[in-house]
MIKE-264245 format. One record per residue (C-alpha): x, y, z; residue in three letters. Coordinates in steps of 0.001 Angstrom, whole numbers, plus 500000, padded with zeros to 6 digits. Example, Ala and Ser with C-alpha at 12.3 -4.5 7.8 and 13.67 -1.06 7.14 Angstrom:
<recs>
+--------+--------+--------+-----+
|   east |  north |     up |  aa |
+--------+--------+--------+-----+
| 512300 | 495500 | 507800 | ALA |
| 513670 | 498940 | 507140 | SER |
+--------+--------+--------+-----+
</recs>
This chain:
<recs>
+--------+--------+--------+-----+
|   east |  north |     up |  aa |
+--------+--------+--------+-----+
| 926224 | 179223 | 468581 | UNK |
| 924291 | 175950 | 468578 | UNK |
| 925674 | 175492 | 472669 | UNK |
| 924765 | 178989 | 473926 | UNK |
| 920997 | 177900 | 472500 | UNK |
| 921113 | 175232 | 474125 | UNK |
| 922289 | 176382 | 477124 | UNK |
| 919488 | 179075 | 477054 | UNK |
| 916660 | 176775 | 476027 | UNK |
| 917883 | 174548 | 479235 | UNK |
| 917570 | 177491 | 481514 | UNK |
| 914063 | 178092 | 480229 | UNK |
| 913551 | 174157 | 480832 | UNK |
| 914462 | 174335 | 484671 | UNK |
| 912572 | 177483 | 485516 | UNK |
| 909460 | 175282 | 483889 | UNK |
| 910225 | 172097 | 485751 | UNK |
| 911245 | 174092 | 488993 | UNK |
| 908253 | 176444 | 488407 | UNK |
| 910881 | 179450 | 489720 | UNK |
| 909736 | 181470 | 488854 | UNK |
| 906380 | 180848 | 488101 | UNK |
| 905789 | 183012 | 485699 | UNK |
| 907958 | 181225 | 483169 | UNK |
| 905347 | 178480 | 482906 | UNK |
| 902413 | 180959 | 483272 | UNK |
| 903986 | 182676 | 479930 | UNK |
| 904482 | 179151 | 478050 | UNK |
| 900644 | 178055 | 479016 | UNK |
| 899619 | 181526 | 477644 | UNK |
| 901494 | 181882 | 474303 | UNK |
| 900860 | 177913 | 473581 | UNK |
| 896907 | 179148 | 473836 | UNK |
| 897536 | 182041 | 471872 | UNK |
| 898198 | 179602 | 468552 | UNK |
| 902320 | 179817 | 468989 | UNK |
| 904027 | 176664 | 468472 | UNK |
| 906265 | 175101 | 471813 | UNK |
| 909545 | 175604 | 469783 | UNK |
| 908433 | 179601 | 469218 | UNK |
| 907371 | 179932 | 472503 | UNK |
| 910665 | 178523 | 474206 | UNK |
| 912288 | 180805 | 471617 | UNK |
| 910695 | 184042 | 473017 | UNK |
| 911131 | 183200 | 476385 | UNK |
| 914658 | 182380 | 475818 | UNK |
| 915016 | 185984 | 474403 | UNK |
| 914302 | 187145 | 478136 | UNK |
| 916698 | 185146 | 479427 | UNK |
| 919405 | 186621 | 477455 | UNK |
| 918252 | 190168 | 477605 | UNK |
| 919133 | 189030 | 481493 | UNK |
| 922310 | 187660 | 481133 | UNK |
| 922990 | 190107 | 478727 | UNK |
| 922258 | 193102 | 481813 | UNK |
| 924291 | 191101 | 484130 | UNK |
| 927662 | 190247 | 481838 | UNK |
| 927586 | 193682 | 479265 | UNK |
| 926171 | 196072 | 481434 | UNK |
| 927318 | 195207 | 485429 | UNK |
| 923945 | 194672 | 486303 | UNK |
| 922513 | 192416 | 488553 | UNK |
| 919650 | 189897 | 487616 | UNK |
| 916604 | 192043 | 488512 | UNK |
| 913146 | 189293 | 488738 | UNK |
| 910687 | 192756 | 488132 | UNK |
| 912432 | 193290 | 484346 | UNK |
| 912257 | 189723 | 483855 | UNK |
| 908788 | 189195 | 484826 | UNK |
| 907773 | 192491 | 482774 | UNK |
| 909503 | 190683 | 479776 | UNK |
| 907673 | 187439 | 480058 | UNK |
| 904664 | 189246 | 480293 | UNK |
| 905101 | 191695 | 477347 | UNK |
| 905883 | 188752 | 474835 | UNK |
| 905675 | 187518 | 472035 | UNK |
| 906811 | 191405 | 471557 | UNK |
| 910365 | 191007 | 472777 | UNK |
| 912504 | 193145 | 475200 | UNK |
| 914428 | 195433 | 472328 | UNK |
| 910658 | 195697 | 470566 | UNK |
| 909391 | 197324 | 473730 | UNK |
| 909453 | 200818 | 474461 | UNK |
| 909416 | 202681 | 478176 | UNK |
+--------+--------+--------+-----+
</recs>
């Protein structure tokens, strides 16, 4: 468990050092001025991430930017908290 964390925290790392997409860093600046720690910030965005992968490996899906943008933009209430 501790490895797939990782591995999703460093995906959430290179999108902020890459700024791709931009919005990834965008979301951290905003939640950091909200009052949410780094660690719980990286958290939530995380949970985007593997909603994504999730899409793409469970469902057949294919890694769609407009759903993750709309999920970096809806949090701190995460993807499964969010209704359509």
């Amino acid at each position: 468990m501790a490895a797939r964390r990782r591995a999703i925290l460093e995906v959430v790392e290179n999108q902020m050092r890459d700024d791709n997409p931009p919005e990834t860093r965008q979301t951290f600046d905003r939640l950091i001025g909200q009052g949410l720690s780094s660690e719980e910030v990286m958290r939530l965005i995380g949970c985007v991430v593997t909603v994504e992968i999730f899409e793409i490996l469970e469902r057949g899906g294919a890694f769609e930017m407009a759903r993750y943008v709309a999920g970096l933009r809806a949090l701190p209430s995460l993807p499964w908290e969010q209704t359509t």
